[in-house]
C-alpha positions, 0 to 999 in steps of 0.5 A, a space after each residue: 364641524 372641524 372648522 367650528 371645533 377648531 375655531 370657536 367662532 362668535 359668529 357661524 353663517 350658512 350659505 347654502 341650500 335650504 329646505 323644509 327640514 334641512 340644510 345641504 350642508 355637505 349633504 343633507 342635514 336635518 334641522 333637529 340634528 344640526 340644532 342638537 349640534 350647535 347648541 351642545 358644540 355651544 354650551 359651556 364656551 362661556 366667553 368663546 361661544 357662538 353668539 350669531 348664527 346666520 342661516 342663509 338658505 331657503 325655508 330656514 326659519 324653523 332652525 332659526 327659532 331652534 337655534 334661538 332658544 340659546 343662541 343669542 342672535 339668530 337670522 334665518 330666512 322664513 320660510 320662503 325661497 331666496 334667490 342666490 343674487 338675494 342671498 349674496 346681497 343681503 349677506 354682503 350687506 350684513 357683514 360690510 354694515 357689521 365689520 364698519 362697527 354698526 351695531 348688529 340691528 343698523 347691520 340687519 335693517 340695512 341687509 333686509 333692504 335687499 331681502 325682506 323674508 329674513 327673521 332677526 331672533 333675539 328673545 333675550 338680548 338686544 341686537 342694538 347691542 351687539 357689535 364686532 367691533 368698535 361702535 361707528 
């Protein structure tokens, strides 16, 4: 939390334990509260704001679709169980594809090669758009 306050990050990502409900995030987080947060820690950024979110956990597919309603980019995992080595790979994978200026869809198809359960949750925007860098 005082990371995000004193950073005010474009991209957050969550490499944790996950279940239905929540995340251990320091302890036990519950989706709706850790929803609530973000998204009010979010709004009235403008330029500055978080604009991907990665859940990396287990079984978080139901904060992904939370997060998704204002976020513009959300990953999350389903809801299903992931491996610690698939989670590592598929992150590794992620970020490298996004730091080389891939667009954030090339990123994502290439990171699901080595995970498939993950969700890319983009209702209003277009992840072929969308880089941290210059485009490769």
């Amino acid at each position: 939390v005082d990371q995000l306050m004193r950073c005010k990050p474009t991209v957050v990502h969550f490499a944790c334990h996950g279940e239905t409900g929540g995340l251990y995030v320091g302890g036990f987080l519950e989706n709706e509260d850790l929803a609530d947060f973000i998204l009010e820690f979010n709004a009235g950024l403008g330029e500055q704001r978080i604009r991907l979110v990665v859940v990396n956990a287990c079984m978080s597919g139901e904060l992904a679709r939370m997060l998704s309603s204002r976020i513009e980019f959300v990953i999350g995992h389903g809801e299903l169980p992931v491996r610690d080595d698939d989670a590592i790979e598929f992150s590794s994978t992620l970020f490298s594809a996004l730091g080389r200026g891939l667009s954030l869809w090339k990123s994502f198809v290439a990171a699901k090669l080595t995970s498939k359960p993950y969700e890319l949750l983009a209702p209003r925007f277009d992840p072929r758009h969308f880089f941290l860098r210059g485009q490769a």
